[in-house]
GUSELUM-222821 format. One record per residue (C-alpha): residue in three letters; residue number from 1; x, y, z. Coordinates in Angstrom, 1 decimal, padded with zeros to 4 digits. Example, Ala and Ser with C-alpha at 12.3 -4.5 7.8 and 13.67 -1.06 7.14 Angstrom:
<rs>
resn  resi  px  py  pz
ALA  1  012.3  -004.5  007.8
SER  2  013.7  -001.1  007.1
</rs>
This chain:
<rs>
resn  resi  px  py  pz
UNK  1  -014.9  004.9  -039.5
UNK  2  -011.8  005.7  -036.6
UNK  3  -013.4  003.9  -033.4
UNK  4  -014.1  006.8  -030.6
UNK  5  -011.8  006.6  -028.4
UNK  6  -008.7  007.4  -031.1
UNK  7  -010.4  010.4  -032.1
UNK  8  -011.6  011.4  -029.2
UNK  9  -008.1  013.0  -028.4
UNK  10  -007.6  014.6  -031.6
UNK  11  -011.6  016.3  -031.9
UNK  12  -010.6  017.5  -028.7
UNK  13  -007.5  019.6  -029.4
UNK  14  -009.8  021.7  -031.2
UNK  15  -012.8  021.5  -028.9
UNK  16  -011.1  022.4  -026.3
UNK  17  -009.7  025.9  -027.5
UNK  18  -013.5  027.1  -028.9
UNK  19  -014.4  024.9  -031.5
UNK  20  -017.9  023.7  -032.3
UNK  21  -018.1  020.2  -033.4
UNK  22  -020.5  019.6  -036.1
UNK  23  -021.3  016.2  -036.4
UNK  24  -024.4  016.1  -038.9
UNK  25  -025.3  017.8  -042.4
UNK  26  -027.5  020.2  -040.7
UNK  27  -025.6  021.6  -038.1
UNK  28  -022.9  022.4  -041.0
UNK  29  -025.7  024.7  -043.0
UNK  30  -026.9  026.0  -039.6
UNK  31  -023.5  027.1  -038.7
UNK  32  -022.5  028.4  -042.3
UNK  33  -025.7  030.5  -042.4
UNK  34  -024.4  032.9  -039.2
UNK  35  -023.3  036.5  -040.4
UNK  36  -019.8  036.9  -040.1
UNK  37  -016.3  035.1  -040.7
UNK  38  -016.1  031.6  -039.4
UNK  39  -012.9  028.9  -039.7
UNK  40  -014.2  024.9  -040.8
UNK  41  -011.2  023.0  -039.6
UNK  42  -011.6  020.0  -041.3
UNK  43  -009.7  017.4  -039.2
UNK  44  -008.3  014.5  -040.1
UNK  45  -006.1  011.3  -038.0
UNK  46  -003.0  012.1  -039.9
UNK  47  -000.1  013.1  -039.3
UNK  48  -000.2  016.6  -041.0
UNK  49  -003.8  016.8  -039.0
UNK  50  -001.4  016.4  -036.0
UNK  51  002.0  018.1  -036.2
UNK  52  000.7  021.0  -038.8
UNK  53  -002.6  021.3  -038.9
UNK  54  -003.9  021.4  -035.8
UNK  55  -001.4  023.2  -034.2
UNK  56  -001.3  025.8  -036.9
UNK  57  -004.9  026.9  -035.8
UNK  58  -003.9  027.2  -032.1
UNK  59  -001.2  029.4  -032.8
UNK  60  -003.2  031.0  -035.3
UNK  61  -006.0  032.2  -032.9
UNK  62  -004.0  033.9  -030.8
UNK  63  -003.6  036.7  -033.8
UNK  64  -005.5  039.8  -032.6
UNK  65  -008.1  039.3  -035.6
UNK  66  -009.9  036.2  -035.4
UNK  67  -013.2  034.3  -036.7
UNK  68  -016.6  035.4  -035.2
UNK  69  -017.1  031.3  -035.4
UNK  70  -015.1  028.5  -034.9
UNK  71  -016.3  024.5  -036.2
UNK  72  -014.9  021.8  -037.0
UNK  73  -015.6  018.3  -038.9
UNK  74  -013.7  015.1  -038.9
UNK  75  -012.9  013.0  -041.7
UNK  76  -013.4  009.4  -041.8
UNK  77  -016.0  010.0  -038.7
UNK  78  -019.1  012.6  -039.1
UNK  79  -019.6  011.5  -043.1
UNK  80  -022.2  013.7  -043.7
UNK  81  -021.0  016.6  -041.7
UNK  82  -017.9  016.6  -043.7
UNK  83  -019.6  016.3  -047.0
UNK  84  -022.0  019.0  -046.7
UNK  85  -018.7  021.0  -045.4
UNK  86  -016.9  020.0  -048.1
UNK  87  -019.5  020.9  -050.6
UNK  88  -019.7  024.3  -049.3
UNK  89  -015.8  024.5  -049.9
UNK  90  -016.4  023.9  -054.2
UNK  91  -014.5  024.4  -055.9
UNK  92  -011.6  022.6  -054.1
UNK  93  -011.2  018.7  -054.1
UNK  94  -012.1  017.2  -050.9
UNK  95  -009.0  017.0  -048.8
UNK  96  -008.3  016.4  -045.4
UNK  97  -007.0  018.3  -043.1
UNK  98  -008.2  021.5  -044.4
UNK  99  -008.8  025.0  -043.4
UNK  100  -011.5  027.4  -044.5
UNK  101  -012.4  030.5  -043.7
UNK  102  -015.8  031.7  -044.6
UNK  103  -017.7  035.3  -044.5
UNK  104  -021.0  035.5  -044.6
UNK  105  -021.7  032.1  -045.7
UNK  106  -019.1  032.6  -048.6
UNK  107  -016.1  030.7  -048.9
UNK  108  -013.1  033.4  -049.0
UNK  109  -010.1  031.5  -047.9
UNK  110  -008.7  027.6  -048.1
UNK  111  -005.7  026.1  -047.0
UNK  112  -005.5  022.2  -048.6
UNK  113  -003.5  019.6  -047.4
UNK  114  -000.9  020.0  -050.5
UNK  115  -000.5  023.3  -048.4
UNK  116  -000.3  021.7  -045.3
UNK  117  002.0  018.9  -045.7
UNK  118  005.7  019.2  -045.2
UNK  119  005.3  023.0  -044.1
UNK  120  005.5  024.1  -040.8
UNK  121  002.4  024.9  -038.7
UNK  122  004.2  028.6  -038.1
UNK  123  004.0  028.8  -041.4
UNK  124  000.1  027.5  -042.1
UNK  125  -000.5  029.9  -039.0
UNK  126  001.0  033.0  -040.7
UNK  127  -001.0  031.9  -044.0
UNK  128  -004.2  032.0  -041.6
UNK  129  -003.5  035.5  -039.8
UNK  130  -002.9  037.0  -043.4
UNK  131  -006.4  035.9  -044.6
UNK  132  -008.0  036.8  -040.6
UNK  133  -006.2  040.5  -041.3
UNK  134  -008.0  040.6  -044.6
UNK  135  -011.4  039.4  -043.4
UNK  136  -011.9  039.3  -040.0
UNK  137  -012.6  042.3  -038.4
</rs>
């Protein structure tokens, strides 16, 4: 576990531009059970988390097509929130950061941290926009 006060900063980048925190397995199924497309960022203290990943997602929302939903988890802090997350992300490997895209409850789109290391969050945000073109409406 990160003490609160190193993550605060880094849950808040995303909080802060329309994200949902999810902190518990519950909320996770709650969330994944609304109709339509939704993004899990799932957010990590690295340092892909913070010079790819998370700014990927900023630039990547301001595409014209977007997620109905917005949530994130973080690694290493809300354990069971991740999990369940991750679970619903099968069958890729835990990794983290990540980026999903759901529709429906289904996952249709995931961006791993082999695809989000050493590439540039331009990049990771055009990889988004192509799967919010193809699925978001």
């Amino acid at each position: 576990m990160y003490p609160a006060e190193i993550v605060k900063p880094m849950k808040e980048e995303l909080t802060t531009i329309g994200f949902e925190e999810l902190m518990s397995s519950e909320s996770v199924e709650a969330a994944l059970s609304k109709p339509g497309t939704a993004l899990v960022v799932v957010n990590s203290v690295c340092g892909c988390a913070a010079a790819n990943a998370r700014p990927a997602v900023r630039i990547s929302l301001a595409h014209d097509k977007t997620p109905d939903h917005l949530f994130t988890v973080f690694a290493g802090v809300d354990r069971d929130a991740t999990d369940t997350a991750r679970a619903k992300m099968m069958p890729f490997p835990p990794s983290s950061p990540s980026l999903a895209l759901f529709k429906d409850g289904e996952l249709v789109h995931m961006i791993e941290r082999h695809h989000i290391e050493g590439r540039t969050a331009q990049l990771i945000a055009d990889n988004l926009t192509e799967a919010f073109n193809e699925f978001c409406s």
